[in-house]
C-alpha angles and dihedrals in degrees: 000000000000122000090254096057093041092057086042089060095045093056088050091054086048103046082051092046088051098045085048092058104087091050098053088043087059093047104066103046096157090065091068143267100322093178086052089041097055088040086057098048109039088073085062102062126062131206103228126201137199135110133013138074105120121094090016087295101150112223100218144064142152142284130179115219103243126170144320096053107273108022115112121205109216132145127269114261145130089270089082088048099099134091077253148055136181128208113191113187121209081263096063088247111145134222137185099224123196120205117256100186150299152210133243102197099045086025092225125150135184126217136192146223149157115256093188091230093288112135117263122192105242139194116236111215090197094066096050128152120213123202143225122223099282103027110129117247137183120225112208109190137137100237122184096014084275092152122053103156135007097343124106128267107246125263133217124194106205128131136241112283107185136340104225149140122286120255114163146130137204106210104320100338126090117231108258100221109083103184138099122306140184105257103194119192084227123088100244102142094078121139116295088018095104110113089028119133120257092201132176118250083264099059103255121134113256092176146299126291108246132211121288120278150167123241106252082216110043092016076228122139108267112214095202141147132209110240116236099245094062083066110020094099094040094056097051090046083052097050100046081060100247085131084059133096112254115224107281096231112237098227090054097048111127127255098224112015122216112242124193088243081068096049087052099242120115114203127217115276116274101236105151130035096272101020100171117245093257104166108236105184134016110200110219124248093029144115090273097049092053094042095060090246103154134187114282095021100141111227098220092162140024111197099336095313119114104253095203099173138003097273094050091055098041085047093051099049083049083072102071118075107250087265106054121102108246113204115208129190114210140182110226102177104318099330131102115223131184119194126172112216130193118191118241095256080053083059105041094052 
């Protein structure tokens, strides 16, 4: 089956699972006002835009408003990756957004904005609902980049498959996050779906839908969400700035940085606002070669401190004097590696 006809056949499953909606939603009166339950919602989730369109690459996905008052909670994808960003709510109103932070393991991200000091409805992580297998759950995404103004993202009714581990892969790689996840039997994880909100049939937020993937065991599509409690404590976190650098103070500054160049190791070029730290080339007979530092590793932290871009990684080994010994974690695959580097002046004195 080639990739066009199977995403043919996703939208048409989705187009059936949406036209079936009103009537399941008839159909279980005794779980609540459904229709009340989805108005409520939709204002909670934003269809987000940036970059994108070359290659098929859509330029669009899904966030969902959570508290304090202007922070968005998305995943992380090439799709922030742009000078800018658009944030479009269920009344049609814009904002310019700026990226806070994100996480390479549970690939959240958090953006920002400016509500002006009008009133957004909000998630509160704090009041979140978890599921068994069978419980019956809502999806609200924008899939398919259907709303672009004031309309409403899209809703799915399904039900909780399984609550598993997560074995996925995108192309050749395996997900990195290996822990349990919302499988849901409705095809929630289209195009443009990802930072959409998996909610009870109450409204409360189950988790958040992740990126699309291939299940590692059948190669079939897996329409899945990541629950709230495997990121609650990331986002706020996130959001109280402890993923952010702190001021580099003026009178500590080194006297001669240490650069990557140094270490031997050359990053991919920055070319968009929060390029990732992906290592292009390792020169042979350097720190980094020594060290076991390969193409491809991804730089997520520089002595303890979150390397979010290029430019965060390159600026925060710039603040170690050429001599000092720099230690990096990096994800290589699925795997976490730490490795501890010295530049060659630091060896030859």
């Amino acid at each position: 089956m080639n990739c066009e006809f199977s995403s043919m056949l996703r939208g048409v499953g989705l187009v059936l699972a949406s036209l079936a909606v009103p009537s399941l939603l008839a159909a279980a009166p005794n779980e609540g006002n459904f229709v009340q339950v989805v108005r409520q919602v939709q204002p909670k989730v934003v269809k987000i835009f940036g970059a994108g369109g070359l290659r098929g690459l859509e330029a669009y996905q899904s966030g969902i408003l959570i508290e304090p008052p202007g922070y968005v909670l998305t995943v992380s994808s090439y799709v922030l990756d742009a000078d800018e960003v658009t944030l479009v709510l269920d009344d049609g109103r814009r904002f310019d957004a700026s990226p806070v932070g994100s996480d390479p393991v549970t690939e959240i991200a958090i953006l920002r904005f400016d509500p002006r000091e009008e009133p957004v409805p909000m998630f509160d992580l704090s009041q979140s609902g978890s599921s068994d297998v069978g419980g019956r759950v809502l999806a609200f995404n924008n899939l398919f980049g259907i709303a672009t103004g004031n309309e409403s993202v899209s809703v799915l009714h399904g039900t909780v498959a399984a609550v598993a581990p997560l074995a996925a892969r995108r192309g050749a790689a395996n997900v990195r996050y290996r822990g349990d996840v919302y499988v849901v039997d409705a095809v929630t994880n289209n195009p443009g779906a990802a930072g959409g909100a998996l909610t009870d049939v109450h409204g409360r937020l189950l988790g958040l839908i992740g990126k699309e993937a291939r299940s590692q065991l059948t190669n079939t599509w897996l329409n899945f969400a990541l629950p709230v409690d495997a990121f609650a404590n990331v986002v706020e976190d996130i959001v109280a700035g402890r993923h952010q650098l702190p001021p580099l103070d003026e009178l500590n500054r080194p006297n001669r940085p240490l650069a990557c160049g140094d270490l031997g190791m050359i990053l991919v070029p920055d070319v968009v606002a929060r390029t990732p730290a992906y290592v292009d080339r390792v020169l042979p007979d350097s720190a980094a070669a020594r060290g076991g530092i390969q193409v491809d590793d991804l730089i997520v932290m520089v002595d303890g401190n979150f390397a979010g871009s290029c430019s965060e990684c390159e600026a925060l080994i710039a603040r170690n004097e050429i001599s000092d010994q720099v230690k990096l974690t990096l994800l290589r695959g699925d795997e976490v590696v730490e490795v501890v580097l010295q530049s060659q002046e630091q060896v030859e004195e």
